[in-house]
N, CA, C and O of each residue as an XYZ file, in Angstrom:
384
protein
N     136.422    100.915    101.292
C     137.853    100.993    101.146
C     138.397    102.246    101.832
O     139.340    102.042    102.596
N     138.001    103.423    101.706
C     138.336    104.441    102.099
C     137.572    104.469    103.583
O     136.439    104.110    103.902
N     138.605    105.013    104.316
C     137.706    105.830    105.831
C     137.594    107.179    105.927
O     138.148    107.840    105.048
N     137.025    107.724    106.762
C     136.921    108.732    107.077
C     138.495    109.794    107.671
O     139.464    109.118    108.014
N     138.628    111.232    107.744
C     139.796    111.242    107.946
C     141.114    110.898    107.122
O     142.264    111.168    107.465
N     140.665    110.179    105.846
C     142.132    110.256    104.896
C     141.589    111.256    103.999
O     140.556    111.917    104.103
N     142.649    111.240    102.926
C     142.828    111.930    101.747
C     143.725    111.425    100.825
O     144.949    111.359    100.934
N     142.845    110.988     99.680
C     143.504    110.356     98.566
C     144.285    111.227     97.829
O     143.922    112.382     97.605
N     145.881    110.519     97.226
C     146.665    110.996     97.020
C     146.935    110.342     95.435
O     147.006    109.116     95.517
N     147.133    110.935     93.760
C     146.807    109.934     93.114
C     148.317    110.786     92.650
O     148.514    111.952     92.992
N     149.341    109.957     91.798
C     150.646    110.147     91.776
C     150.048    111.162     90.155
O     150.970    111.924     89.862
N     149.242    111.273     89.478
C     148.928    112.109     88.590
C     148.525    113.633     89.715
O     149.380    114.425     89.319
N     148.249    113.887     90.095
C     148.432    115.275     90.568
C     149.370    116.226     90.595
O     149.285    117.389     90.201
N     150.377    115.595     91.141
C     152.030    116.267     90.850
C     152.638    115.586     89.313
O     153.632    114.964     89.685
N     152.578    115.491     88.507
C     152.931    114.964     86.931
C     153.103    116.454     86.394
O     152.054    117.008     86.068
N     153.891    116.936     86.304
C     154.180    118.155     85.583
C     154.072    117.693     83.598
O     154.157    118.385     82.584
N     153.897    116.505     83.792
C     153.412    116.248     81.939
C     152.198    116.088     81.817
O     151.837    115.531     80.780
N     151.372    116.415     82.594
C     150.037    116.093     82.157
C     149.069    117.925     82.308
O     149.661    118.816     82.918
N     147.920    118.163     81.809
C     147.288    119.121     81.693
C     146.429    118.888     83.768
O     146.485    118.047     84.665
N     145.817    120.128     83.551
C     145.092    120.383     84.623
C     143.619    119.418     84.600
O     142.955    118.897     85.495
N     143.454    119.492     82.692
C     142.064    118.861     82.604
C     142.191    117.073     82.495
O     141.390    116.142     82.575
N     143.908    117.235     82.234
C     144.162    115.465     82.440
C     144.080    114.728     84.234
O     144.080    113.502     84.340
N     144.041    115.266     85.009
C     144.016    115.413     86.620
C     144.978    116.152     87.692
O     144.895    116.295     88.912
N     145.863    116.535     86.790
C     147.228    117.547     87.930
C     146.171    118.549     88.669
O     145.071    118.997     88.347
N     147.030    118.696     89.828
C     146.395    119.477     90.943
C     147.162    120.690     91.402
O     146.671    121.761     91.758
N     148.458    120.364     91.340
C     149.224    121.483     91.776
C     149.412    122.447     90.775
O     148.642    122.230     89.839
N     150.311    123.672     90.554
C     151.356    124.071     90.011
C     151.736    124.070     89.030
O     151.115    125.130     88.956
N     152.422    123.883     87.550
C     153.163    123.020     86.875
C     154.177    123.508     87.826
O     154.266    122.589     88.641
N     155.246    124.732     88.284
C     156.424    124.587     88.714
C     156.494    124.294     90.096
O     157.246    124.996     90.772
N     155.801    123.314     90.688
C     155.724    122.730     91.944
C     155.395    121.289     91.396
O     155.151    120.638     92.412
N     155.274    120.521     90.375
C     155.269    119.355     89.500
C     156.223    118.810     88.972
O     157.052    119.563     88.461
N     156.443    117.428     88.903
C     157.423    116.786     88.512
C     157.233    115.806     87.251
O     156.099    115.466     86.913
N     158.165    115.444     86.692
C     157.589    114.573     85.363
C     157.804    112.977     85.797
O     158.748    112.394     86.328
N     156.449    112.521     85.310
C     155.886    111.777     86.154
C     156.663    110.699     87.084
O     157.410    109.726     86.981
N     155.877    111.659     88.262
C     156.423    110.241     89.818
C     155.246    109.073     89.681
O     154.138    108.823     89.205
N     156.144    108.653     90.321
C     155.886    107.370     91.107
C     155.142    107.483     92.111
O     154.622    108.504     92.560
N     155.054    105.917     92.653
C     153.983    105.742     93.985
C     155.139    106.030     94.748
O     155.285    106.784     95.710
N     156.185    105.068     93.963
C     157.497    105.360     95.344
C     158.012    106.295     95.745
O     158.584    106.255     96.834
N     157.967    107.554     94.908
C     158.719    108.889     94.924
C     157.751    109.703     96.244
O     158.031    110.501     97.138
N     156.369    108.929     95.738
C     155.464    110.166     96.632
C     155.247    109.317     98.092
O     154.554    109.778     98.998
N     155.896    108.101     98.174
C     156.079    107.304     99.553
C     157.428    108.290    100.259
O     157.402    108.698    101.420
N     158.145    108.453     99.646
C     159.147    109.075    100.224
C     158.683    110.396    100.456
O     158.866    110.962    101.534
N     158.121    110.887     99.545
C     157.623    112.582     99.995
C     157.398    112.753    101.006
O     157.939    113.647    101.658
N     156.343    111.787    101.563
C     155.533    111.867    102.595
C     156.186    111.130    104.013
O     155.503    111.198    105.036
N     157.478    110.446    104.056
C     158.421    109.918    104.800
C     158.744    111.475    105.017
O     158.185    112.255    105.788
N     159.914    111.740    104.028
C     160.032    113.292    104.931
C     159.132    114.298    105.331
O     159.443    115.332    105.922
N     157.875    113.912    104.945
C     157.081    115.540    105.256
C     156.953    114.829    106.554
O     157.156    115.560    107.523
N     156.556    113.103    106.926
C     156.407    113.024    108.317
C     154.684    112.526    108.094
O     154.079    112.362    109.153
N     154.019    112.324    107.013
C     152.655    112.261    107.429
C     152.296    110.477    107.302
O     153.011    109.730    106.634
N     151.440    110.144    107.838
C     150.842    108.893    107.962
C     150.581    108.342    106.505
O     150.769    109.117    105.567
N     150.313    107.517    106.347
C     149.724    106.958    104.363
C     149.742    105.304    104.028
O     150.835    104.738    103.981
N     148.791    104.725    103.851
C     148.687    103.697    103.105
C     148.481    103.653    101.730
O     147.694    104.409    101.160
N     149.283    102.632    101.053
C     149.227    102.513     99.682
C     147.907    101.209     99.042
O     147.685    100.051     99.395
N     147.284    102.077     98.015
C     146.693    100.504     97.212
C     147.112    100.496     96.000
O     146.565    101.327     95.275
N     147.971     99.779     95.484
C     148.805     99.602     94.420
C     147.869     99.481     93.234
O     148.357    100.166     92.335
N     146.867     98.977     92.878
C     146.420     98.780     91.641
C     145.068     99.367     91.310
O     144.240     98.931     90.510
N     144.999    100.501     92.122
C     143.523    101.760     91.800
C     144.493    102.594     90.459
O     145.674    102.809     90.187
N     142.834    102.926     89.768
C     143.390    103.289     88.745
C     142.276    104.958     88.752
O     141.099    105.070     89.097
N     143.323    106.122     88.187
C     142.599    107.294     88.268
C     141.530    107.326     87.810
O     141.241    106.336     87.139
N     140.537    108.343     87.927
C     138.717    108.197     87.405
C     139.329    108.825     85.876
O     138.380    108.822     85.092
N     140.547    109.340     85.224
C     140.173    110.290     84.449
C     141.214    109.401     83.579
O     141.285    109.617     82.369
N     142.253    108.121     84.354
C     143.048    107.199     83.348
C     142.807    106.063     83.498
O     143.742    105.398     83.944
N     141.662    105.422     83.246
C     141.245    104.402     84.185
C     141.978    103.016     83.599
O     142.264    101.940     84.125
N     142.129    103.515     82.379
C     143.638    102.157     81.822
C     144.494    101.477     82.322
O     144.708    100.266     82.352
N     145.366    103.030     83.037
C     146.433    103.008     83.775
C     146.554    102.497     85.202
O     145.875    103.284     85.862
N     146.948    101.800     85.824
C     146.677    101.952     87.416
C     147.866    101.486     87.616
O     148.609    100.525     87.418
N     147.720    103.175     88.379
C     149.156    103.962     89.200
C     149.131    103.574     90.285
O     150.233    103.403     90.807
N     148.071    103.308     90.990
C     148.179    102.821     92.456
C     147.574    104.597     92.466
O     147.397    105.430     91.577
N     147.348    104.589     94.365
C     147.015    105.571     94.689
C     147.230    105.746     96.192
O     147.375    104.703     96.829
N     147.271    106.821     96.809
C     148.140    106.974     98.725
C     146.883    107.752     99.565
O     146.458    108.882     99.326
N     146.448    106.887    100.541
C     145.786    107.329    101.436
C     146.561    107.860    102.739
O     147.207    107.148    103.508
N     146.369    109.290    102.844
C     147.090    109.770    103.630
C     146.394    110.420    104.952
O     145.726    111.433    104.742
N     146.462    110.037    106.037
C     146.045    110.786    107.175
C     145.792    112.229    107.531
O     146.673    112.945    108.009
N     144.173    112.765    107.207
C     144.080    113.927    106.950
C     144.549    114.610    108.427
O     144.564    114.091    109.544
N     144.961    116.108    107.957
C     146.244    116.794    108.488
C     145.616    118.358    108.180
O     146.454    119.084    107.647
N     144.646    118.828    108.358
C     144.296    120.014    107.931
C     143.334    119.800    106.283
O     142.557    118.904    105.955
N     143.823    121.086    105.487
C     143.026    120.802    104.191
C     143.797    120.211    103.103
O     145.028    120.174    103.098
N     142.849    119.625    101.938
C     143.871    118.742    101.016
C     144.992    119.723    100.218
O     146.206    119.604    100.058
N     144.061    120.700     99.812
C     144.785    121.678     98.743
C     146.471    122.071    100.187
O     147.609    121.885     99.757
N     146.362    122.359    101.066
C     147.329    122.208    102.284
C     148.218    121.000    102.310
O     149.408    121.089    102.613
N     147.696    119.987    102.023
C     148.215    118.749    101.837
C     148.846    118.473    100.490
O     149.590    117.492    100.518
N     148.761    119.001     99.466
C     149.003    118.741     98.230
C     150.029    119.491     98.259
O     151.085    118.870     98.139
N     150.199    121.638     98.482
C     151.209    121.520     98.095
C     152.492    121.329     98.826
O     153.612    121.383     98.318
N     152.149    121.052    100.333
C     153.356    120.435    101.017
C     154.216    118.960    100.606
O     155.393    118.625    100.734
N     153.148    118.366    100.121
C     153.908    117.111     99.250
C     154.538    117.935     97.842
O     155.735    118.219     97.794
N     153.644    118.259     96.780
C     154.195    118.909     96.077
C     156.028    119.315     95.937
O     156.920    118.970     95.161
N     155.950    120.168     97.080
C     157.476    120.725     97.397
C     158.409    120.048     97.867
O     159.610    120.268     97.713
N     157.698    118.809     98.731
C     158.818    118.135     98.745
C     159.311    117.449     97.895
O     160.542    117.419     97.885
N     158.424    116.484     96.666
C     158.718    115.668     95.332
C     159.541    116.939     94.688
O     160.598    116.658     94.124
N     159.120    118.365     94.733
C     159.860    119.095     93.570
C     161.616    119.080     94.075
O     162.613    118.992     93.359
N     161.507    119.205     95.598
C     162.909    119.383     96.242
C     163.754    117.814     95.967
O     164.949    117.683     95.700
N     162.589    116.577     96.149
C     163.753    115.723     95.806
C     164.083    115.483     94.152
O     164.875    114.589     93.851
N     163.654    116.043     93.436
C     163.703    115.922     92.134
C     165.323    116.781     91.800
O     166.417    116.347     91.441
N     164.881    117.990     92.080
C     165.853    119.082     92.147
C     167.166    118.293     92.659
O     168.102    118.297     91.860
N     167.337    117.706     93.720
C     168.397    116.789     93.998
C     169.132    115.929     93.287
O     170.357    115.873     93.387
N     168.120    114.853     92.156
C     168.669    114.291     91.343
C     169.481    114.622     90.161
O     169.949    113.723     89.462
């Protein structure tokens, strides 16, 4: 499923309601309460980066849940990649 060259993107990383040990990756104040697949489709529209979606993967740590998850065209490093999405979900949040 995965190739080489992406980087999985799981919409629990940026969740400013969840703990670090629940799967968030960023920040809490670079986190939002909980996005979407769609929110972080748009993130990545404005940041400009490449990404396919698989709608019904479910996180290793919520495996109940399935959020879907974004394969994104690696672009340097992930933690690089995370919090440039990051800022942008926080900026369009801030908007609403």
């Amino acid at each position: 499923m995965r190739r080489r060259g992406e980087v999985v993107l799981w919409p629990v990383y940026f969740d400013s309601t969840r703990s670090r040990s629940e799967g968030r990756r960023v920040p809490r104040r670079l986190a939002v309460p909980s996005p979407s697949i769609r929110r972080l489709q748009y993130a990545l529209d404005k940041v400009g980066l490449k990404y396919r979606v698989v709608k019904d993967a479910a996180h290793p740590r919520l495996p109940w849940r399935r959020m879907g998850m974004v394969l994104v065209e690696k672009d340097g490093s992930k933690s690089r990649l995370l919090r440039l999405v990051a800022k942008e979900l926080s900026r369009s949040d801030a908007s609403r």
